[in-house]
Every structure is written in C-alpha cells, then in structure tokens.
Backbone as numpy.savetxt, mean C-alpha at the origin, in Angstrom:
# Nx Ny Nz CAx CAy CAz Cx Cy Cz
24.91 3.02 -12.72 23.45 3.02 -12.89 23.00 1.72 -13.56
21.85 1.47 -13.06 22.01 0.10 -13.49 20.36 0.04 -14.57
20.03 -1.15 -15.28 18.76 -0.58 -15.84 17.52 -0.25 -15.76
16.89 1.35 -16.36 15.65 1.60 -15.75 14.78 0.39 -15.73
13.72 0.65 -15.04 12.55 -0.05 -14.93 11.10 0.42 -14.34
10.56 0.84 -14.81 9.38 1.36 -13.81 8.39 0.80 -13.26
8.05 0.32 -12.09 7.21 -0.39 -11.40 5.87 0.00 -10.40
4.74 -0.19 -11.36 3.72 0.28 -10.43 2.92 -0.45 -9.66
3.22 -0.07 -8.79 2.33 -1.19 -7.66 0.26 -0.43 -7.44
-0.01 -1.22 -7.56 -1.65 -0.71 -7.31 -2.23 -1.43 -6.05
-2.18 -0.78 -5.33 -2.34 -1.31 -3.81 -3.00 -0.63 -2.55
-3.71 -0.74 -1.50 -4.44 -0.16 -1.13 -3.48 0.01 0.58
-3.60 0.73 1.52 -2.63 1.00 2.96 -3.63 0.33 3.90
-4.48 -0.19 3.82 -5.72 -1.45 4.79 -5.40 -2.66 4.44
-4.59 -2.93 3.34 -4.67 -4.28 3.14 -3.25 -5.13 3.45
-3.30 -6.17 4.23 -2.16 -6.47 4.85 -1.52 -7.51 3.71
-2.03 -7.96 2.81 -1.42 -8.74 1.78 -0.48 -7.32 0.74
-0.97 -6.03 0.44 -0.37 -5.01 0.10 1.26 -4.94 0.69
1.26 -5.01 2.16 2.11 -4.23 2.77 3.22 -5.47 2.73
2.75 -7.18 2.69 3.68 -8.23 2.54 4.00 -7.43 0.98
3.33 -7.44 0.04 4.02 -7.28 -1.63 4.53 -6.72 -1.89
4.61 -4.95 -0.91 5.18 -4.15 -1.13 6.71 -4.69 -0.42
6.81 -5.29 0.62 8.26 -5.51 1.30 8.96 -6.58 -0.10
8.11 -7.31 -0.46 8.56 -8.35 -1.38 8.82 -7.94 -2.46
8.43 -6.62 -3.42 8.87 -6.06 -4.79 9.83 -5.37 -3.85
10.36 -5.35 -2.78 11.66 -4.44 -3.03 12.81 -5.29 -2.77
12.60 -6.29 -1.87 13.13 -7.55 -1.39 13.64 -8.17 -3.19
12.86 -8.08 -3.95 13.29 -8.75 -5.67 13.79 -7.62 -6.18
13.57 -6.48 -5.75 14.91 -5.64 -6.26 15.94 -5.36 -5.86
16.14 -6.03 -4.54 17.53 -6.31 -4.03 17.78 -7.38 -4.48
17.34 -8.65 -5.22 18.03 -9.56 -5.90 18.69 -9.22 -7.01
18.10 -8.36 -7.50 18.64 -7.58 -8.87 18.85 -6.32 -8.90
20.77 -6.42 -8.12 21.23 -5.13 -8.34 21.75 -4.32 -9.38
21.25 -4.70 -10.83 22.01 -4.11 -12.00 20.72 -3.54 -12.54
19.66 -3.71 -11.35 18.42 -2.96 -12.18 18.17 -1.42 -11.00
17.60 -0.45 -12.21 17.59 0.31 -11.33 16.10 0.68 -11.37
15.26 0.57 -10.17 13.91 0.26 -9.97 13.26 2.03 -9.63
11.85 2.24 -10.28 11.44 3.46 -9.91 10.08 2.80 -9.45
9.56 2.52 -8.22 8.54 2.47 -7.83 7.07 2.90 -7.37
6.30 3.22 -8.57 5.01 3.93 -8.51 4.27 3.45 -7.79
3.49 4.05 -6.46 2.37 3.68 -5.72 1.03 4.16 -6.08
0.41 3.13 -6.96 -1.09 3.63 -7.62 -2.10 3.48 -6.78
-3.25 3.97 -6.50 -4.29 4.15 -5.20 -5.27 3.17 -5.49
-5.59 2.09 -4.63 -7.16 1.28 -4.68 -7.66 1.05 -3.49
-8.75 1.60 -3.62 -9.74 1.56 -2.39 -10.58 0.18 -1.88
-10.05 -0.59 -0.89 -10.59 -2.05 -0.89 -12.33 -1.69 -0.34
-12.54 -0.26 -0.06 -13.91 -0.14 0.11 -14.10 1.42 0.71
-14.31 2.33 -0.77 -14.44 3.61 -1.16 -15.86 3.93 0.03
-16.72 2.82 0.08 -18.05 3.79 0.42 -17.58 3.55 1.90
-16.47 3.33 2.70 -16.29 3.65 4.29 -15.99 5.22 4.32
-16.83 5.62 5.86 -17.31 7.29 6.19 -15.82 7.89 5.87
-15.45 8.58 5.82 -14.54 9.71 6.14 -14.23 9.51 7.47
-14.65 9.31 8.18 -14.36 8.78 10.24 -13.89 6.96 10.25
-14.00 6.67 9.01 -13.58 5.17 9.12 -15.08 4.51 10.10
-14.97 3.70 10.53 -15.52 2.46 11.36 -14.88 1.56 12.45
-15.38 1.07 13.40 -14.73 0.22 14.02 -14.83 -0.96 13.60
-13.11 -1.26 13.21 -12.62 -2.40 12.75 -13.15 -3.60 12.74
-13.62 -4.34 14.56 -13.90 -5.38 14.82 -15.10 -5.83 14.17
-16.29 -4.93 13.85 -17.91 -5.26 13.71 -17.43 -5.00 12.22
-16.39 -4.49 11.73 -16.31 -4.44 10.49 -15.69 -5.99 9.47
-15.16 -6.08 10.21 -14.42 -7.59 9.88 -15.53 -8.74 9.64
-16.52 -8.36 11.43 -16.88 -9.66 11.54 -18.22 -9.53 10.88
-18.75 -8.53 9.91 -19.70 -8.31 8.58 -19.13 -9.08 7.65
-17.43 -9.02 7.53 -16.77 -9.57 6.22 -16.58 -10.88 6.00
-15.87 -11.23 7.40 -15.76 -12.93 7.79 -16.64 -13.53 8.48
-17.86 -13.89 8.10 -18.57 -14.85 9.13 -18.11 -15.47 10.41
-17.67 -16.31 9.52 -16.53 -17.26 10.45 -15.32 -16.81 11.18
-14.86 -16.56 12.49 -14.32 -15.68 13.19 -12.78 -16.61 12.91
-13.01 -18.21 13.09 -12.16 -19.37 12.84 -11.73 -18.77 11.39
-12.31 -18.38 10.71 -11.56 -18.32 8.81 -10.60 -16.92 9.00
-10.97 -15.90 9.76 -10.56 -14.76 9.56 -9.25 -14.70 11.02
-9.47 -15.89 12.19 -8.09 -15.96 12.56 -6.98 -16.68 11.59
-7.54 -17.32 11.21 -6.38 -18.37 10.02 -5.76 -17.60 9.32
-6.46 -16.10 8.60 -6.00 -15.89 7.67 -5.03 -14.63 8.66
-5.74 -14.33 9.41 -4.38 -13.46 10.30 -3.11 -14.12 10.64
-3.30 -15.43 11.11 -1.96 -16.47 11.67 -1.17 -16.42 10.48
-1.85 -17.01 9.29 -0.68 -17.08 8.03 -0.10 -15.47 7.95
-0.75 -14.60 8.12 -0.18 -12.74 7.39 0.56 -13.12 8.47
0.52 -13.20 9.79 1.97 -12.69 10.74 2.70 -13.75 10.27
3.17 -14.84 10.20 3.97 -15.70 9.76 4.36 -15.38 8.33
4.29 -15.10 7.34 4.49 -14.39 5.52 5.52 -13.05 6.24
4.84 -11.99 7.14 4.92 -11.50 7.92 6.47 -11.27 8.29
6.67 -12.10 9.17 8.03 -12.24 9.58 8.89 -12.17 8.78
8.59 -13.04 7.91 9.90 -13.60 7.14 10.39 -12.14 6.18
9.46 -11.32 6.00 9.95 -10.10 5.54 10.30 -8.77 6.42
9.92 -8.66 7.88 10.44 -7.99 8.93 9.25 -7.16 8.98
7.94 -7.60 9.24 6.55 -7.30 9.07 6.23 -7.49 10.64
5.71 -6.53 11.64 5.70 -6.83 12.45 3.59 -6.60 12.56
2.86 -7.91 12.16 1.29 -7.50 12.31 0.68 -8.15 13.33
0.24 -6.99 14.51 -0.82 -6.86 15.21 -2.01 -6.69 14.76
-2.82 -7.94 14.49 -3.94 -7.04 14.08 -4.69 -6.61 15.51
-4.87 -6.89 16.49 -5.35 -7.18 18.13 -5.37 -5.32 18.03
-4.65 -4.84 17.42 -4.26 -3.17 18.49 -5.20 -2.57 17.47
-5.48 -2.81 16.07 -6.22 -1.90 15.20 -8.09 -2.03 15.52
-8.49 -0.51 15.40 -9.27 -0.26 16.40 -10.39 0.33 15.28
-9.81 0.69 14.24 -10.27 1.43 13.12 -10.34 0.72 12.07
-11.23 0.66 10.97 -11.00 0.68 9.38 -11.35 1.97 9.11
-10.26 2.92 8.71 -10.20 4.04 7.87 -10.76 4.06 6.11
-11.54 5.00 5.98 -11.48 5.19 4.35 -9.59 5.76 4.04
-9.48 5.35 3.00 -8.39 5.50 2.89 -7.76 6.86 2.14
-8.88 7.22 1.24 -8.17 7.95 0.43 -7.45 9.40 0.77
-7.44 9.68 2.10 -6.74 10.23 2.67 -5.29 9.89 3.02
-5.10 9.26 3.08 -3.69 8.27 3.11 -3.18 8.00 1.84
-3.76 8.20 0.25 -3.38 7.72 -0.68 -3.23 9.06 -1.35
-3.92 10.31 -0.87 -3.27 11.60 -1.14 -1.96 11.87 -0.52
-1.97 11.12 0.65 -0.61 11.76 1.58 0.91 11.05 0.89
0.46 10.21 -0.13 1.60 9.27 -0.83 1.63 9.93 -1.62
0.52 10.38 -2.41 0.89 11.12 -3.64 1.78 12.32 -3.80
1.46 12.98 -2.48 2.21 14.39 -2.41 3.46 13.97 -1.94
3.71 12.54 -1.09 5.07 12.28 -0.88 5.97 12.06 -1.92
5.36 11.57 -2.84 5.75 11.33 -4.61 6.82 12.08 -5.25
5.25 13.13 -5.31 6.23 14.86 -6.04 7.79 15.15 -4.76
7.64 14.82 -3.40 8.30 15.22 -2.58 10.09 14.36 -2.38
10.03 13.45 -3.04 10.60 11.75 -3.29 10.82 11.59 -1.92
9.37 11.43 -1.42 9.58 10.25 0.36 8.77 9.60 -0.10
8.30 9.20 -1.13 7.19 8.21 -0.83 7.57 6.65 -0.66
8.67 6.30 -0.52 9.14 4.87 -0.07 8.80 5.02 1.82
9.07 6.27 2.50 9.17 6.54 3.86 7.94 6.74 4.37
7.02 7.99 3.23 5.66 7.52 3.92 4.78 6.54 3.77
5.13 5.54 2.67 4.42 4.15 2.44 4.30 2.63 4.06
5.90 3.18 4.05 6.16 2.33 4.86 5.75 2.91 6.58
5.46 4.09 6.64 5.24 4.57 7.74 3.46 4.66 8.10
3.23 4.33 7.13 1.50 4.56 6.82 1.28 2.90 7.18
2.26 1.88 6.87 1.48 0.04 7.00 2.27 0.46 8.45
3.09 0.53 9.02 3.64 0.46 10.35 2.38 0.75 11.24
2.22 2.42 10.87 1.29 2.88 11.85 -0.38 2.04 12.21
-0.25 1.41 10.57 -1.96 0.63 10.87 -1.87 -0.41 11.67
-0.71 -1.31 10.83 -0.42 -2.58 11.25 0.39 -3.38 12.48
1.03 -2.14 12.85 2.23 -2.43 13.90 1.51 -1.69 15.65
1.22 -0.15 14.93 0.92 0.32 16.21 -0.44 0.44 16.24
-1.66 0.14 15.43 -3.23 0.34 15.27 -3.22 1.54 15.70
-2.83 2.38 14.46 -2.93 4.09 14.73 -4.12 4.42 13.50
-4.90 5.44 13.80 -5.81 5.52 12.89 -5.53 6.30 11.58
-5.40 5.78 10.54 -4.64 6.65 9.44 -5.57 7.01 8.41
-6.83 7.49 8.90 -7.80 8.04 8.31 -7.96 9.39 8.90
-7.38 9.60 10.50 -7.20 11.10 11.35 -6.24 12.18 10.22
-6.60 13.06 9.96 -5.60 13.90 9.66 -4.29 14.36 10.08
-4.53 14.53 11.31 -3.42 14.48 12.38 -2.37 13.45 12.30
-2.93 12.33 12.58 -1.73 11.46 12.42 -0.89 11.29 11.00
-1.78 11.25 9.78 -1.28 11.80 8.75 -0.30 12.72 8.27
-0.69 13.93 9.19 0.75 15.35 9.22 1.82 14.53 10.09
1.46 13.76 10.88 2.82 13.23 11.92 3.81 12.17 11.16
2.58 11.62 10.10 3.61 10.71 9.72 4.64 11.08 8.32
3.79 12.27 8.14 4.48 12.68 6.79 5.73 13.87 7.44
5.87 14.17 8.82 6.73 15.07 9.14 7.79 14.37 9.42
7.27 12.87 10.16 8.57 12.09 10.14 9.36 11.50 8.96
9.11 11.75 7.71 9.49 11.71 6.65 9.74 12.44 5.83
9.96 13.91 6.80 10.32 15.24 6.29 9.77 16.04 5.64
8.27 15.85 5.55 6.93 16.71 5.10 6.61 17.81 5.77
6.38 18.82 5.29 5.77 20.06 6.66 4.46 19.34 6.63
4.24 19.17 8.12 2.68 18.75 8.62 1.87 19.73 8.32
2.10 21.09 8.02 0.82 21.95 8.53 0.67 22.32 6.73
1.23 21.78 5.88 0.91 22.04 4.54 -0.33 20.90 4.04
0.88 19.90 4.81 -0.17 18.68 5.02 -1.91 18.24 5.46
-1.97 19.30 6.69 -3.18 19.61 7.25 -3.91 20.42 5.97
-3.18 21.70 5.66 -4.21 21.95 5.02 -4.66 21.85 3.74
-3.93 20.90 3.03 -4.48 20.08 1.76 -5.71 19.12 1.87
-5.33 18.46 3.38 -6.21 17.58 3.74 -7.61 18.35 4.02
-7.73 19.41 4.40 -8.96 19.93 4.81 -9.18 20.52 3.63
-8.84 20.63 2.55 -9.08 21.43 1.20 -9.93 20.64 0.46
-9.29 19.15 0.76 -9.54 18.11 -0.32 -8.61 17.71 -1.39
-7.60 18.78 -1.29 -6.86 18.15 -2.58 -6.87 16.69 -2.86
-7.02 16.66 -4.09 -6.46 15.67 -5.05 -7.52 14.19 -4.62
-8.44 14.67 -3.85 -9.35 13.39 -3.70 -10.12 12.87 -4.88
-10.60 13.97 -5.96 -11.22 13.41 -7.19 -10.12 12.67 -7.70
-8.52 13.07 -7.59 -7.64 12.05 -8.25 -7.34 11.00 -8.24
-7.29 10.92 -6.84 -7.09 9.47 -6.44 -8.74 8.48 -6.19
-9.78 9.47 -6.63 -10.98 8.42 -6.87 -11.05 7.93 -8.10
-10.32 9.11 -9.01 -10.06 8.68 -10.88 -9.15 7.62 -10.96
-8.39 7.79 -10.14 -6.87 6.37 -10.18 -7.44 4.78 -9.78
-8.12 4.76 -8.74 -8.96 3.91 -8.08 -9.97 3.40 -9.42
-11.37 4.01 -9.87 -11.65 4.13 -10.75 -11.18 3.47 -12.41
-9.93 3.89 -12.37 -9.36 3.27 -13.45 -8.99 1.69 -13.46
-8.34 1.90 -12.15 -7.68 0.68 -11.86 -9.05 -0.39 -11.90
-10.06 0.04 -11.38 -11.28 -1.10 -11.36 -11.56 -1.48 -13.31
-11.62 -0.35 -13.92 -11.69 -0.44 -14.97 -10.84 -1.40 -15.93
-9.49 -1.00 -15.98 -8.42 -2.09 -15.90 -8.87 -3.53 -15.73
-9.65 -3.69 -14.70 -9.76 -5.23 -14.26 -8.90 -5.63 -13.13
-8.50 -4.76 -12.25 -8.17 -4.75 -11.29 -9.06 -5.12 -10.07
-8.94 -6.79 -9.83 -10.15 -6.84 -8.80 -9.78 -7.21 -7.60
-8.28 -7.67 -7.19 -7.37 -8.10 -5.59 -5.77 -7.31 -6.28
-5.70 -6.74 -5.08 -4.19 -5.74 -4.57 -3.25 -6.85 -3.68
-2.59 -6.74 -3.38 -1.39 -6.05 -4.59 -1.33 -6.23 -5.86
-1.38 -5.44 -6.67 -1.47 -5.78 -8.26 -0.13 -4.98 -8.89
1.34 -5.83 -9.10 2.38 -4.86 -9.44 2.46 -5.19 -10.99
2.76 -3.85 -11.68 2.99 -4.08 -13.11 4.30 -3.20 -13.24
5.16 -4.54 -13.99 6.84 -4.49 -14.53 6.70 -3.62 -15.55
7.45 -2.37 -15.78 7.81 -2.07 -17.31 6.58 -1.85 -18.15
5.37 -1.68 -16.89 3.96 -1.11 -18.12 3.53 -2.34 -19.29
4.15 -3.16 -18.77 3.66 -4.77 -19.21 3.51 -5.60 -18.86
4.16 -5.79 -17.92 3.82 -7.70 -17.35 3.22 -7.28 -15.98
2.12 -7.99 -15.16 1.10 -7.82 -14.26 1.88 -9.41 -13.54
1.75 -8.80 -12.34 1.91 -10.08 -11.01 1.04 -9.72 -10.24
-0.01 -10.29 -9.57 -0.98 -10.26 -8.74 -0.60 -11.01 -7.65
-1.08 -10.41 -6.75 -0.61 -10.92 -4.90 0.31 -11.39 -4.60
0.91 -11.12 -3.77 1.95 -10.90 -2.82 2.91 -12.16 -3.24
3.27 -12.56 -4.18 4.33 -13.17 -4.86 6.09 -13.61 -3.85
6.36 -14.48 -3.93 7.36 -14.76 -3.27 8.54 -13.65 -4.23
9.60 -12.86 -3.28 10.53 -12.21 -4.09 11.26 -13.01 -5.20
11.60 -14.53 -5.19 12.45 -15.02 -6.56 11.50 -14.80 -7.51
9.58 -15.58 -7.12 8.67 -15.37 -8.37 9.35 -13.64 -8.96
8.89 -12.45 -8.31 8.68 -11.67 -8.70 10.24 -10.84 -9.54
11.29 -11.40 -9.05 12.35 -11.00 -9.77 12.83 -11.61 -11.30
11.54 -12.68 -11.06 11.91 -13.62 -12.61 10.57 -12.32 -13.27
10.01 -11.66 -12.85 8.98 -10.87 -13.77 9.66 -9.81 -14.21
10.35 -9.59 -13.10 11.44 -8.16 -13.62 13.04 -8.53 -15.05
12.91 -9.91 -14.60 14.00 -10.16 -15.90 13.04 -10.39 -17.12
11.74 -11.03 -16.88 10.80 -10.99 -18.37 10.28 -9.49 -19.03
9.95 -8.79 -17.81 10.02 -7.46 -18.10 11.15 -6.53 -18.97
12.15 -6.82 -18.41 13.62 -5.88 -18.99 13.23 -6.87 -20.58
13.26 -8.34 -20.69 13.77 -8.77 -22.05 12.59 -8.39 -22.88
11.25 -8.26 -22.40 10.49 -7.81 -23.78 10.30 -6.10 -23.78
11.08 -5.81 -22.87 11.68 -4.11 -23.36 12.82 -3.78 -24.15
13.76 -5.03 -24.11 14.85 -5.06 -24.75 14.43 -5.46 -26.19
C-alpha cells in the first residue's frame, strides 16, 4: 500500500478541458506508484440555468464564441492535448448541450457504488467520442449498467430527483470557494492546480502535497 492521498477534482462532464485533466491526474498517478490515490469527483455546473432537455449545441456555442475561427482553434488544440492522452474528441457528432446535473448525480451514486472511475469515463466518451446526449435519462441507466449499475434503480432516482439539491449545494459551494474555471484538482485538501496541467506539473503537486502532510 502505498501513501494515502485524497484528491478532489471539481469538474464539470461538458467540459472538454475537464475530461483532458481528468486523464492527466491519473496519468500523474501513474508516475507515482508509492502513492495510493483516492479520487473525489466534485460537481460544477459550467451553466446551471440550461433546460433539463439541454439545447442544441451548435446555436449554443455560436452565442458563446462569436468568432466561429476562435472556437475552431480552440477545438484543433483539445483534439491534439487530446491524443496525447488517448482522448478521442469529436466535437462534429455532439448535437446537444445537456444541463448536467443529471450526470453529476449518476457519479455520485457511482461513488457510494465504487464505479465512479467507469462511469466518469463513460459519461466524457459518450459526449465527446460518440455525441450521445447525457442529459437523456436513458442513456444515463445505459451507461451506468455498463459499469455495473442496475439501470432501472437508476431511472428511478432520476425521475425522483434524488440528490439534485446536492449536487446544486456542491456546485454552489464550489462557486463560493472561488472556483471560477474546471478542472480545479485539490491534493490532500490543500494544494489547488487549476486546468488541465501537464501530468509531470501535476505529480510535482502530489509530492508538495504528501510533504506538507508529512
């Protein structure tokens, strides 16, 4: 066993700089195999007031980026960052911007369940890889069954509402915090790295981390 560490990532499943940071805090914990990493996925909403039905993506973007030229650039660099971590982003196939916090309940319950490394990663696949809508409920039970969730418990939490005031309180906090761009990972409940950090940066945070715990 090698030494604890607890690592919370505060990150949102829409945001494609998230899904590079998340491959990259684990990518720096494979540099450091004498640490033994517990990875918390904390909920932030890059934009709480989208419907419950999400929006279509394209008219949504092009509200965000004026410039159609600024917002291909910044896609060319994500697939290229992209690669180099085994990131496969289409943005061309995504059809949707989902509210999310349906997706950030389905992590939470993967949590208590310990899949939530399987449905994290199955939740950026489905947005980013196959432009599946991960604001549907449905696809939600599918992706949490492929990660060994009963779907139909799944369904009906989702239609209950569970845990949506929670993850609006988590969100909430995190703004409070001063949390204002995701990925936002914090080492050991002390040291903060903001955006998507190259894995050596972020494994030198995890050795500053362990020494002012030590």
């Amino acid at each position: 066993m090698g030494q604890p560490l607890l690592i919370d990532l505060v990150a949102d499943v829409v945001c494609p700089w998230c899904y590079l940071g998340w491959r990259r805090v684990k990518s720096a914990v494979a540099l450091r195999p004498d640490v033994e990493p517990l990875i918390v996925w904390r909920p932030y909403q890059l934009d709480p007031t989208l419907p419950e039905q999400g929006v279509d993506r394209k008219a949504y973007m092009a509200g965000k980026f004026k410039d159609p030229l600024k917002l291909k650039a910044v896609h060319t660099a994500l697939v290229e960052a992209g690669a180099e971590e085994g990131i496969v982003f289409d943005f061309d196939v995504i059809e949707r911007s989902p509210n999310t916090s349906a997706a950030h309940r389905l992590i939470r319950w993967a949590q208590g369940a310990g899949k939530q490394d399987a449905v994290v990663e199955a939740l950026f696949a489905a947005y980013f890889t196959q432009g599946r809508d991960i604001g549907e409920p449905a696809v939600l039970a599918d992706i949490g069954q492929s990660a060994g969730m009963d779907p139909v418990v799944i369904l009906r939490l989702l239609s209950e509402g569970a845990d949506k005031d929670t993850v609006a309180r988590e969100h909430a906090m995190a703004v409070q915090a001063g949390v204002t761009g995701v990925p936002f990972a914090i080492f050991g409940g002390k040291l903060a790295v903001v955006g998507a950090e190259s894995p050596e940066n972020i494994a030198q945070a995890i050795d500053k981390a362990l020494e002012q715990a030590a």
